[in-house]
mmCIF file of the N, C-alpha and C atoms, coordinates in Angstrom:
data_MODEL
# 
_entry.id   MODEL 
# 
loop_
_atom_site.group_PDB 
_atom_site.id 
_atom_site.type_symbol 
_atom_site.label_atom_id 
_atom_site.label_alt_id 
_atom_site.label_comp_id 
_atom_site.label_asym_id 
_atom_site.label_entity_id 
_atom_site.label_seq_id 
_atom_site.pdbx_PDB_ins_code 
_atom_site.Cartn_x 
_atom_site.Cartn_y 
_atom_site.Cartn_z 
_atom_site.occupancy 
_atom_site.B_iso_or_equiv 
_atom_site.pdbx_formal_charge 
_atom_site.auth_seq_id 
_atom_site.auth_comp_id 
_atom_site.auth_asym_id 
_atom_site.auth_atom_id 
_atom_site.pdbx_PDB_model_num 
ATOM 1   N N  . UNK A 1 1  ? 4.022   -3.264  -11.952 1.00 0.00 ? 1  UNK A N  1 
ATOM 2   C CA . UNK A 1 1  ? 3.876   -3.693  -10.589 1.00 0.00 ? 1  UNK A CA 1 
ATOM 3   C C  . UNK A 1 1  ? 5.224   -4.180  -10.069 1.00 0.00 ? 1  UNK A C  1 
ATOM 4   N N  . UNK A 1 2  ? 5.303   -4.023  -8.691  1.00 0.00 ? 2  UNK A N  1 
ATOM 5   C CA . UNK A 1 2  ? 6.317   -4.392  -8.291  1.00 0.00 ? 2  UNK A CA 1 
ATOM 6   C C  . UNK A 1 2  ? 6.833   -5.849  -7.944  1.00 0.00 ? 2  UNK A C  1 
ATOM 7   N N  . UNK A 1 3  ? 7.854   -6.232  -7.980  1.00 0.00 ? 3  UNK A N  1 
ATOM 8   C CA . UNK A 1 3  ? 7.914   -7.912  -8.070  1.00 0.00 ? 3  UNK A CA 1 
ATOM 9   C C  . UNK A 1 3  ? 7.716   -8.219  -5.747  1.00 0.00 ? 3  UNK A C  1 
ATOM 10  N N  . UNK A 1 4  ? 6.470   -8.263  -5.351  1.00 0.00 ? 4  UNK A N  1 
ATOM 11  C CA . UNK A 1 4  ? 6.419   -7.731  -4.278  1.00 0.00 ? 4  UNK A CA 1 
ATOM 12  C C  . UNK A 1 4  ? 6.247   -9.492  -4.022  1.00 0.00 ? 4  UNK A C  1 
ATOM 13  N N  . UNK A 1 5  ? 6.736   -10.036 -2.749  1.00 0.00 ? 5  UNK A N  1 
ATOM 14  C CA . UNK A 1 5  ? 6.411   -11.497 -2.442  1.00 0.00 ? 5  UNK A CA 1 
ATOM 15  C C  . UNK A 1 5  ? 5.355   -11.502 -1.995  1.00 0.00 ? 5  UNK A C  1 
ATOM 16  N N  . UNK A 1 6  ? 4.447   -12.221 -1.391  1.00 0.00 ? 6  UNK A N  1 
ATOM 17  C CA . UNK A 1 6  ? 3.207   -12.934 -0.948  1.00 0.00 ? 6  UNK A CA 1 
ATOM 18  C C  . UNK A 1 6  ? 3.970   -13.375 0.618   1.00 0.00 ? 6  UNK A C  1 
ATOM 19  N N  . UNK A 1 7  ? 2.739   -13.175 1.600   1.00 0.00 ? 7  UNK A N  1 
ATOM 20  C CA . UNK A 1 7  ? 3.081   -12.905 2.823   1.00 0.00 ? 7  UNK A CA 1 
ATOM 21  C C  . UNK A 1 7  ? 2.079   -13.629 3.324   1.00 0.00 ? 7  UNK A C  1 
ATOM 22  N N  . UNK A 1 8  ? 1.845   -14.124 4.366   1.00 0.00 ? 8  UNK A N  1 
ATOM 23  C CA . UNK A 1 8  ? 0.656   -14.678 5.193   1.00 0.00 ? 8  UNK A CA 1 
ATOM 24  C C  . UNK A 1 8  ? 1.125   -14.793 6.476   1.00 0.00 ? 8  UNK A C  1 
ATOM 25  N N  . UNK A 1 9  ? -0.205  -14.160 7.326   1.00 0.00 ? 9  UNK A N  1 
ATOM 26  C CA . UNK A 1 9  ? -0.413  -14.127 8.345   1.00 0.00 ? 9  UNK A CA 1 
ATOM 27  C C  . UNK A 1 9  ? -1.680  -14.175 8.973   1.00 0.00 ? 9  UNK A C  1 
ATOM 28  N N  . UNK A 1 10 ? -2.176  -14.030 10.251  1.00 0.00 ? 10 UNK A N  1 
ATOM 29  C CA . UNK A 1 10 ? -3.493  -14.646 10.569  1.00 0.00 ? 10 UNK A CA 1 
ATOM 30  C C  . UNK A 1 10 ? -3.800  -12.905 10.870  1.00 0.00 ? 10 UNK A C  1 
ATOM 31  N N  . UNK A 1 11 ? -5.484  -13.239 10.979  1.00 0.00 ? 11 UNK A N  1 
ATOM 32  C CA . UNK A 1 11 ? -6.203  -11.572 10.590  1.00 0.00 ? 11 UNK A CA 1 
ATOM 33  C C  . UNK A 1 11 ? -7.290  -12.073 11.682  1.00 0.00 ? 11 UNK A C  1 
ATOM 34  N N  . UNK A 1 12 ? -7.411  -10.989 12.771  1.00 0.00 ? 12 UNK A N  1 
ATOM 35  C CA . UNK A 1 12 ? -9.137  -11.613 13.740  1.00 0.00 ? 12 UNK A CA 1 
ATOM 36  C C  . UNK A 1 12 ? -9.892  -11.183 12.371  1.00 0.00 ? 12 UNK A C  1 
ATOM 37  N N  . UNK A 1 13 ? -11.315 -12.013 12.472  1.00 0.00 ? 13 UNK A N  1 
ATOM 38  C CA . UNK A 1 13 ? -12.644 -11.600 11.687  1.00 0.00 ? 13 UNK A CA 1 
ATOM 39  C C  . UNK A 1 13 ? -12.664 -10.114 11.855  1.00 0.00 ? 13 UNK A C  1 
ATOM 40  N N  . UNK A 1 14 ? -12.680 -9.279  13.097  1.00 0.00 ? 14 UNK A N  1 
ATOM 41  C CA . UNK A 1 14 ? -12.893 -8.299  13.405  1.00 0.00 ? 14 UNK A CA 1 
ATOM 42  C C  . UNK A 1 14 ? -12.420 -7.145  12.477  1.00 0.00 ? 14 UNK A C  1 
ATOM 43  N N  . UNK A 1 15 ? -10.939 -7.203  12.442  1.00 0.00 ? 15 UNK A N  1 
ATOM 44  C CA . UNK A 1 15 ? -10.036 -6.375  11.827  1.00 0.00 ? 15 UNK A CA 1 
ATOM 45  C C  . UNK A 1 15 ? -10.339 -6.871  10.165  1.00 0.00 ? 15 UNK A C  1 
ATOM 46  N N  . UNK A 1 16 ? -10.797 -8.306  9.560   1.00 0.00 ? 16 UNK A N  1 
ATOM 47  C CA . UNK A 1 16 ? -10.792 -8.398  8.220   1.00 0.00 ? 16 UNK A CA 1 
ATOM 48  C C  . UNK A 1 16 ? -12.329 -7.631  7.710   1.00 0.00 ? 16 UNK A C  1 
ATOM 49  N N  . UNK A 1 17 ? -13.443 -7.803  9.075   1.00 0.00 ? 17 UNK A N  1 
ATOM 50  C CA . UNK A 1 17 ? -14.615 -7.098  8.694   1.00 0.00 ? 17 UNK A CA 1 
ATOM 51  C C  . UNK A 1 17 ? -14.551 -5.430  8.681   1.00 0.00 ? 17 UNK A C  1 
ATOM 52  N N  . UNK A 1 18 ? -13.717 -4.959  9.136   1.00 0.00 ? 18 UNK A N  1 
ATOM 53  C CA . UNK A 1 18 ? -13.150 -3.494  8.954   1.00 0.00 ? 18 UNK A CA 1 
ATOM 54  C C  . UNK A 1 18 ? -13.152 -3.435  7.347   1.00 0.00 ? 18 UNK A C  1 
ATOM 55  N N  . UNK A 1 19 ? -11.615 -4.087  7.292   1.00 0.00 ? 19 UNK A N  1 
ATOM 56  C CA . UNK A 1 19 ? -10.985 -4.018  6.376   1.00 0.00 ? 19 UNK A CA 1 
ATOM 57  C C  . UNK A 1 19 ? -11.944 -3.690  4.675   1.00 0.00 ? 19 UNK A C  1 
ATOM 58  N N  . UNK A 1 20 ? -12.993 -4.980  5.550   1.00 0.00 ? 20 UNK A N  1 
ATOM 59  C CA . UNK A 1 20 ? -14.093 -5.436  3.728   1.00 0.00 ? 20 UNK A CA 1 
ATOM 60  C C  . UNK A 1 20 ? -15.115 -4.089  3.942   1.00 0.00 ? 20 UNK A C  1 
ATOM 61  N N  . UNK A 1 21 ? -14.929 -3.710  5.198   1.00 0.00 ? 21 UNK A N  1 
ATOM 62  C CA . UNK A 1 21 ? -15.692 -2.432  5.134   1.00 0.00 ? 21 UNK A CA 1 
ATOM 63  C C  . UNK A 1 21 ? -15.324 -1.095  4.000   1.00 0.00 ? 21 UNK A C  1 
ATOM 64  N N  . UNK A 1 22 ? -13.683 -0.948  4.424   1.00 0.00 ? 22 UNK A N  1 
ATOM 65  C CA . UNK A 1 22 ? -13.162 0.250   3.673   1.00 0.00 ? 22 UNK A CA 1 
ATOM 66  C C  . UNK A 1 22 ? -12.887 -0.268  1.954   1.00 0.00 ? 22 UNK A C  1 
ATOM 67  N N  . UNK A 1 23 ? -12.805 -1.689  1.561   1.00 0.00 ? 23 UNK A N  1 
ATOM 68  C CA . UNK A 1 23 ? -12.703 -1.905  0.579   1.00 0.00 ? 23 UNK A CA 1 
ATOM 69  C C  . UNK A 1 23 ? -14.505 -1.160  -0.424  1.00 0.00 ? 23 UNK A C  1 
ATOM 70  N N  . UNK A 1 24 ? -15.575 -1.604  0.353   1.00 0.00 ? 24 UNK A N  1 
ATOM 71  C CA . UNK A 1 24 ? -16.827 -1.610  -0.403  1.00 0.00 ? 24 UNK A CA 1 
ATOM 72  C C  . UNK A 1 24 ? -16.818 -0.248  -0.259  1.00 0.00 ? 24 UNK A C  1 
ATOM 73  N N  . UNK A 1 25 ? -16.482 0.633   0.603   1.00 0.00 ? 25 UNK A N  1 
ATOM 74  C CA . UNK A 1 25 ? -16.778 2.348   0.598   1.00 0.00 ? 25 UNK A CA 1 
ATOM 75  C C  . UNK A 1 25 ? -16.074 2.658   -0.053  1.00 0.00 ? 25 UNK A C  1 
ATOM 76  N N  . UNK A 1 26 ? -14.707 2.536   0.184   1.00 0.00 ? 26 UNK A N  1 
ATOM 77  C CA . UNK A 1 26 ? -13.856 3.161   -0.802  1.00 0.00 ? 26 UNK A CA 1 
ATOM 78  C C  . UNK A 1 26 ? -13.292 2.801   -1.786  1.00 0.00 ? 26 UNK A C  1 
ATOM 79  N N  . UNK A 1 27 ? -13.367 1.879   -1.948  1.00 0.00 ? 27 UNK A N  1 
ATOM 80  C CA . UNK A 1 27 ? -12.723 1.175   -3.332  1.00 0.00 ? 27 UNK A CA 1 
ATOM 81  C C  . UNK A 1 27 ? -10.834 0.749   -3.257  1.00 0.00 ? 27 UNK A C  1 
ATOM 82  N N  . UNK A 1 28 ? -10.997 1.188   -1.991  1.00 0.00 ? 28 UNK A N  1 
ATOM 83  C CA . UNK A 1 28 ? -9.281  0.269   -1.738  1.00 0.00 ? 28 UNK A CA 1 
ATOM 84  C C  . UNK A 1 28 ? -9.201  -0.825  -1.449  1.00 0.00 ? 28 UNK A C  1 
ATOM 85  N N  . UNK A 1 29 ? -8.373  -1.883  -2.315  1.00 0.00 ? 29 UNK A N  1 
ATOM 86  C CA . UNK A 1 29 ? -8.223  -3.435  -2.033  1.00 0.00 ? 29 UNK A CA 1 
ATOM 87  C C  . UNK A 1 29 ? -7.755  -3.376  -0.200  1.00 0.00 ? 29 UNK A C  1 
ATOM 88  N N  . UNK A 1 30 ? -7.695  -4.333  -0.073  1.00 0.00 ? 30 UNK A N  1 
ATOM 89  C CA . UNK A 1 30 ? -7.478  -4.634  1.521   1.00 0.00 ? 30 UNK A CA 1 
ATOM 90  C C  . UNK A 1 30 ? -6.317  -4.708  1.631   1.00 0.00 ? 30 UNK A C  1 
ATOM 91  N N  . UNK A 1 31 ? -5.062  -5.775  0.962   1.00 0.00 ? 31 UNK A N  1 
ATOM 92  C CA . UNK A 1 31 ? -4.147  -6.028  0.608   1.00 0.00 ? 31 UNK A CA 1 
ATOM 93  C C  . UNK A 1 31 ? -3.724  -4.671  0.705   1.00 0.00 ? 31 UNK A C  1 
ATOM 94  N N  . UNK A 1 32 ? -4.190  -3.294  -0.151  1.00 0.00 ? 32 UNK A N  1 
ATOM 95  C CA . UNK A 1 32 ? -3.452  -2.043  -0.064  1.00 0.00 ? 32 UNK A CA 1 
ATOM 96  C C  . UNK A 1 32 ? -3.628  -1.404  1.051   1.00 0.00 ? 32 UNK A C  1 
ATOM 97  N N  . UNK A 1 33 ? -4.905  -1.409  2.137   1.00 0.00 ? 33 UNK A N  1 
ATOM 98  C CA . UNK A 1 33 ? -5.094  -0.757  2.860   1.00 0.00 ? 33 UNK A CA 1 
ATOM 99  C C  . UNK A 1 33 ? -3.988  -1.567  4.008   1.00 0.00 ? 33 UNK A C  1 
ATOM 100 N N  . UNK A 1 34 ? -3.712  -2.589  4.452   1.00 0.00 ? 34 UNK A N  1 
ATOM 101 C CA . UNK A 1 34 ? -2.602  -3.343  4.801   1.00 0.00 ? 34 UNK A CA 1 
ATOM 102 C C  . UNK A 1 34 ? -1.128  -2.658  5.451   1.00 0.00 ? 34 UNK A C  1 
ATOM 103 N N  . UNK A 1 35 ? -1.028  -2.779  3.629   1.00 0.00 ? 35 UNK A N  1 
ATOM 104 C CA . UNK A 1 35 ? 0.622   -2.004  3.684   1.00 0.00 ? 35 UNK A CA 1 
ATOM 105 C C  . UNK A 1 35 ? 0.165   -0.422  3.806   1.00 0.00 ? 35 UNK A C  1 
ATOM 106 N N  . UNK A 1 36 ? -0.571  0.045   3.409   1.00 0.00 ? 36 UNK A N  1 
ATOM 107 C CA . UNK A 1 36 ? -0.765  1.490   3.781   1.00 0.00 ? 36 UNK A CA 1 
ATOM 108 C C  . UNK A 1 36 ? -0.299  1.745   5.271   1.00 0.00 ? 36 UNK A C  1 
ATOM 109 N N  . UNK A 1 37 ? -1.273  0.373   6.194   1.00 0.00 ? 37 UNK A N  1 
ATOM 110 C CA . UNK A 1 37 ? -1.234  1.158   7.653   1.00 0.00 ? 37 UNK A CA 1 
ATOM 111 C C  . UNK A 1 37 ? -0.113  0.487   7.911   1.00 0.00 ? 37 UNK A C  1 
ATOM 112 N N  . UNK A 1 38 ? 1.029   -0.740  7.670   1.00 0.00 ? 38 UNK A N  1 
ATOM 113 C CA . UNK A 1 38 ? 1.970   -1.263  8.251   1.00 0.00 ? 38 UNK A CA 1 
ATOM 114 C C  . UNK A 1 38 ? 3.338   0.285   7.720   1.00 0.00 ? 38 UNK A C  1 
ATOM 115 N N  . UNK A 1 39 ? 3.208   0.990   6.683   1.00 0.00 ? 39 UNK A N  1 
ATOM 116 C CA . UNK A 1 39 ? 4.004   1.880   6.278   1.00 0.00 ? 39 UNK A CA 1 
ATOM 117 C C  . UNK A 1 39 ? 3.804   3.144   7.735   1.00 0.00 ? 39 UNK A C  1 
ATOM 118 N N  . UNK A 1 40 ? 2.646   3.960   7.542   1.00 0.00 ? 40 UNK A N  1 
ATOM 119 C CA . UNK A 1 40 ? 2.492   4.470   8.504   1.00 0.00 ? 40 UNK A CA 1 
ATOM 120 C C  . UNK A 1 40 ? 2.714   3.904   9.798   1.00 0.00 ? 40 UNK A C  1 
ATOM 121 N N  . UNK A 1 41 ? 2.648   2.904   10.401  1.00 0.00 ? 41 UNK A N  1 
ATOM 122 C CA . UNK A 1 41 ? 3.421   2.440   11.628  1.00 0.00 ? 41 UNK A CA 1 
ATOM 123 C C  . UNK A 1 41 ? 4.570   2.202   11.904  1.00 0.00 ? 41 UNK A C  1 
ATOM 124 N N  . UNK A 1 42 ? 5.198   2.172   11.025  1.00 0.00 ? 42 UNK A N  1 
ATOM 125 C CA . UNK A 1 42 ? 6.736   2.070   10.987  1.00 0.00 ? 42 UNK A CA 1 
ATOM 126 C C  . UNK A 1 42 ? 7.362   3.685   10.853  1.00 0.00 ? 42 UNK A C  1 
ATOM 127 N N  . UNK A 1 43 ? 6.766   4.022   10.362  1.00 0.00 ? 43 UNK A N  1 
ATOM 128 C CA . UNK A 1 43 ? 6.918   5.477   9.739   1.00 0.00 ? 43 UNK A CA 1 
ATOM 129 C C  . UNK A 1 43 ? 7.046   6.572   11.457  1.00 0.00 ? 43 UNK A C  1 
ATOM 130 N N  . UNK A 1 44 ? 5.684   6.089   12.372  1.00 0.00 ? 44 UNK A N  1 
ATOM 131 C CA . UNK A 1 44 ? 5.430   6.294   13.703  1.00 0.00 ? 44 UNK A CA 1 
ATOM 132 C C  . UNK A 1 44 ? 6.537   6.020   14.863  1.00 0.00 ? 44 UNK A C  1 
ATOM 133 N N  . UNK A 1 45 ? 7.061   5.255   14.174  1.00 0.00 ? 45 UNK A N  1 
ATOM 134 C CA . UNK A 1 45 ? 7.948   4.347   15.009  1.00 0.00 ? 45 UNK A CA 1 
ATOM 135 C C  . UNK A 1 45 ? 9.650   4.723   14.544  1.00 0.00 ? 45 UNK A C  1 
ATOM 136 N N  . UNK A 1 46 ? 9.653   5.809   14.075  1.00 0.00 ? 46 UNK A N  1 
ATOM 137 C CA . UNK A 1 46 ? 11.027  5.743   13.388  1.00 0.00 ? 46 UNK A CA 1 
ATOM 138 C C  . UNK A 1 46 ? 11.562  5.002   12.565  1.00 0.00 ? 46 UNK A C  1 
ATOM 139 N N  . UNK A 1 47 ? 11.367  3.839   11.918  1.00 0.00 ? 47 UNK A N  1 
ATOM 140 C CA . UNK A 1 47 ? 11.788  3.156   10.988  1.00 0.00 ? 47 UNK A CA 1 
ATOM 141 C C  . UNK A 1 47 ? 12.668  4.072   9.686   1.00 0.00 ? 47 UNK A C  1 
ATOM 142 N N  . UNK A 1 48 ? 13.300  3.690   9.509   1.00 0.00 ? 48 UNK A N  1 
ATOM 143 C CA . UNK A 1 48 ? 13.585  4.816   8.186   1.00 0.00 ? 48 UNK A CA 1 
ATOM 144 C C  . UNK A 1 48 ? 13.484  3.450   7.018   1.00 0.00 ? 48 UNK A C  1 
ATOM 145 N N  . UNK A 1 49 ? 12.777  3.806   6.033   1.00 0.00 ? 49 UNK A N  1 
ATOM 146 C CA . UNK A 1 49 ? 12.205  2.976   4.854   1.00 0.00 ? 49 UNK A CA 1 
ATOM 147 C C  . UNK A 1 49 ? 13.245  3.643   3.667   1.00 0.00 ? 49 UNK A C  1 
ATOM 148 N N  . UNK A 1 50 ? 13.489  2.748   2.952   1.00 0.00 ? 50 UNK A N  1 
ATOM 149 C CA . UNK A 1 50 ? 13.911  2.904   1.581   1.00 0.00 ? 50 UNK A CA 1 
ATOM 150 C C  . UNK A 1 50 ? 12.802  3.819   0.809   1.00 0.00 ? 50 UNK A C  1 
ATOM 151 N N  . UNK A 1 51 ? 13.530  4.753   -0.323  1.00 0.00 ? 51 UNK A N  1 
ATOM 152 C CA . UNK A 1 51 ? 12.249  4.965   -1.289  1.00 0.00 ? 51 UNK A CA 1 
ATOM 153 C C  . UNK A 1 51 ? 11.988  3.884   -2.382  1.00 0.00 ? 51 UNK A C  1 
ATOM 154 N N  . UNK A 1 52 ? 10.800  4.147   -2.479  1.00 0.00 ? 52 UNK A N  1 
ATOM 155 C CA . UNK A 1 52 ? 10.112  3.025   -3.472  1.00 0.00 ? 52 UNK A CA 1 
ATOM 156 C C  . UNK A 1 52 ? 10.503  3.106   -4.830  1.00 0.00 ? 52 UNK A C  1 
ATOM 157 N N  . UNK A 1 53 ? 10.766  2.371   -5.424  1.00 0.00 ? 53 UNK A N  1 
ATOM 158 C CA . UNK A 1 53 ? 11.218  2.406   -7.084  1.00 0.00 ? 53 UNK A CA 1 
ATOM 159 C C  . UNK A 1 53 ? 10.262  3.396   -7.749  1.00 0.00 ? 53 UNK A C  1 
ATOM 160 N N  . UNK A 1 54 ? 10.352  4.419   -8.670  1.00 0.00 ? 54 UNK A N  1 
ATOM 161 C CA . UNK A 1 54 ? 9.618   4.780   -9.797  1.00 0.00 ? 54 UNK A CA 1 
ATOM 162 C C  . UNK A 1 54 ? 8.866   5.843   -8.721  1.00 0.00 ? 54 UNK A C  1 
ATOM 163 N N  . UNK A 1 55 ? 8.604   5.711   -7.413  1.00 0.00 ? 55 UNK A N  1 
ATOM 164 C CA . UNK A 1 55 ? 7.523   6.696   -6.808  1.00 0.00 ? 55 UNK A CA 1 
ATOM 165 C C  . UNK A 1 55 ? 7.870   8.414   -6.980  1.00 0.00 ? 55 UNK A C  1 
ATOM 166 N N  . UNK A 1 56 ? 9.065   8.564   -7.304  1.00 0.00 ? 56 UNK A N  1 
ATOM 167 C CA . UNK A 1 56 ? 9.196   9.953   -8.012  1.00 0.00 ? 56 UNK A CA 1 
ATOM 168 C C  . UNK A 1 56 ? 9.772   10.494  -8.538  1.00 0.00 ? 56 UNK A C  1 
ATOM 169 N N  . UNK A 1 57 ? 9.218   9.526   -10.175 1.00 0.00 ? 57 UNK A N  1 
ATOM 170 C CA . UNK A 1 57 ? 9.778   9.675   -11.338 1.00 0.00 ? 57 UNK A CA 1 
ATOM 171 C C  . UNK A 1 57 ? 8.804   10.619  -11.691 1.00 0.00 ? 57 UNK A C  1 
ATOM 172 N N  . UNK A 1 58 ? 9.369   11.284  -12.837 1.00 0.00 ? 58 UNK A N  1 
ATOM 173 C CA . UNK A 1 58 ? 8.159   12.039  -13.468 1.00 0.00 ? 58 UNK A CA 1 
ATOM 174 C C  . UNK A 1 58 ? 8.250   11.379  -15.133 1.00 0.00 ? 58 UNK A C  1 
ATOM 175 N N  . UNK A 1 59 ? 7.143   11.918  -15.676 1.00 0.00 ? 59 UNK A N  1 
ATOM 176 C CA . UNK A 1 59 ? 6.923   11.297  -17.211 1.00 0.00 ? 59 UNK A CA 1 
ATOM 177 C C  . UNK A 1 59 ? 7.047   12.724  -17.792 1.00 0.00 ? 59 UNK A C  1 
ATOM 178 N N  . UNK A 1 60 ? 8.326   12.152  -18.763 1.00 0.00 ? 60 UNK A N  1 
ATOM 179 C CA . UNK A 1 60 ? 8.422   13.252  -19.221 1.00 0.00 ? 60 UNK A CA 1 
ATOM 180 C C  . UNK A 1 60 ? 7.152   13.259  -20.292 1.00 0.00 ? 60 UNK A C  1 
ATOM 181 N N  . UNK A 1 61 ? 7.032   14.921  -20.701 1.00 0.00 ? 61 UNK A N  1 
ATOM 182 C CA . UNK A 1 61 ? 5.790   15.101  -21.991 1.00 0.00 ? 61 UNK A CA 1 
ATOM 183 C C  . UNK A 1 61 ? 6.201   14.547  -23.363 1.00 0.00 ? 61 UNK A C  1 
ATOM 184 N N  . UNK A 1 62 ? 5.061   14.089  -23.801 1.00 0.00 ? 62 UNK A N  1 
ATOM 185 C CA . UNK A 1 62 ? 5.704   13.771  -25.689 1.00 0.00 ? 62 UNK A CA 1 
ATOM 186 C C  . UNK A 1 62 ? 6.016   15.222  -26.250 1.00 0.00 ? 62 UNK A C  1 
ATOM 187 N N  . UNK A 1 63 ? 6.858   15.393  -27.080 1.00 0.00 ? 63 UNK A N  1 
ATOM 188 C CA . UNK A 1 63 ? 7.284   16.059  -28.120 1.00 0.00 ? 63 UNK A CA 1 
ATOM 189 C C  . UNK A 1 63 ? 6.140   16.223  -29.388 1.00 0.00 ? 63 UNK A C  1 
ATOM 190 N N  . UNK A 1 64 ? 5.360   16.983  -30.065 1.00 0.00 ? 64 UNK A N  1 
ATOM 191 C CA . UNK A 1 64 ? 4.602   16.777  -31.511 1.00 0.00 ? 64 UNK A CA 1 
ATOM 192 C C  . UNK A 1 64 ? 5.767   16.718  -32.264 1.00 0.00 ? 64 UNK A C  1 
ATOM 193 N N  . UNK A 1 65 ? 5.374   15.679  -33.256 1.00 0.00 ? 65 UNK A N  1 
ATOM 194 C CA . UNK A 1 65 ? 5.953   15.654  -34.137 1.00 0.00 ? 65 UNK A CA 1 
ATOM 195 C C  . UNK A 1 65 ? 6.117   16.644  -35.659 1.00 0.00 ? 65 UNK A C  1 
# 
Protein backbone atom coordinates (compact mmCIF):
# COMPACT_ATOMS: atom_id res chain seq x y z
CA UNK A 1 0.00 0.00 0.00
CA UNK A 2 0.88 3.25 -0.60
CA UNK A 3 2.19 5.53 2.25
CA UNK A 4 -1.08 7.74 1.21
CA UNK A 5 -1.98 10.62 4.12
CA UNK A 6 -5.46 10.81 5.66
CA UNK A 7 -7.55 13.72 4.48
CA UNK A 8 -10.83 15.10 5.89
CA UNK A 9 -13.40 16.88 4.62
CA UNK A 10 -17.18 17.35 5.06
CA UNK A 11 -19.55 14.90 2.79
CA UNK A 12 -23.70 16.00 2.46
CA UNK A 13 -25.61 12.69 3.84
CA UNK A 14 -26.78 12.68 0.30
CA UNK A 15 -23.56 12.07 -1.59
CA UNK A 16 -22.27 9.62 1.57
CA UNK A 17 -25.80 7.67 1.04
CA UNK A 18 -24.75 7.21 -2.69
CA UNK A 19 -21.55 6.41 -1.86
CA UNK A 20 -22.77 3.36 0.95
CA UNK A 21 -24.93 2.57 -1.93
CA UNK A 22 -22.06 1.61 -4.49
CA UNK A 23 -20.00 0.20 -1.62
CA UNK A 24 -23.00 -2.67 -0.71
CA UNK A 25 -23.56 -3.35 -4.70
CA UNK A 26 -20.35 -3.37 -5.63
CA UNK A 27 -18.02 -4.07 -3.24
CA UNK A 28 -15.91 -0.82 -3.64
CA UNK A 29 -14.79 0.86 -0.35
CA UNK A 30 -16.00 4.49 -0.51
CA UNK A 31 -12.66 5.89 0.36
CA UNK A 32 -11.79 4.18 -3.27
CA UNK A 33 -14.75 5.22 -5.03
CA UNK A 34 -13.60 8.93 -3.78
CA UNK A 35 -10.29 9.09 -5.35
CA UNK A 36 -11.59 7.17 -8.32
CA UNK A 37 -14.01 10.14 -9.13
CA UNK A 38 -11.56 13.07 -7.76
CA UNK A 39 -8.85 11.29 -10.48
CA UNK A 40 -11.35 11.34 -13.25
CA UNK A 41 -12.16 15.03 -12.55
CA UNK A 42 -9.00 16.26 -12.72
CA UNK A 43 -8.25 14.06 -15.52
CA UNK A 44 -11.61 16.18 -17.20
CA UNK A 45 -10.12 19.16 -16.35
CA UNK A 46 -6.67 18.82 -17.79
CA UNK A 47 -4.72 18.27 -14.80
CA UNK A 48 -1.75 16.29 -15.84
CA UNK A 49 -1.14 13.68 -12.80
CA UNK A 50 2.03 11.94 -12.07
CA UNK A 51 2.09 8.09 -12.72
CA UNK A 52 1.45 6.07 -9.78
CA UNK A 53 4.30 3.98 -8.31
CA UNK A 54 4.32 0.17 -9.31
CA UNK A 55 0.93 0.80 -11.58
CA UNK A 56 2.93 -0.58 -14.57
CA UNK A 57 5.17 -2.83 -13.39
CA UNK A 58 4.87 -6.19 -14.56
CA UNK A 59 5.80 -9.46 -12.44
CA UNK A 60 8.09 -11.07 -13.94
CA UNK A 61 7.28 -15.23 -14.21
CA UNK A 62 9.17 -17.69 -11.80
CA UNK A 63 11.75 -19.72 -13.49
CA UNK A 64 11.23 -23.97 -12.52
CA UNK A 65 13.78 -24.97 -10.95
Amino acid sequence: MSPDRIRSFRLDDTLYAGLQILEDRDGVLKSESIRRAIRAWLAAKGVPMPAEKGASRRVKARRKA
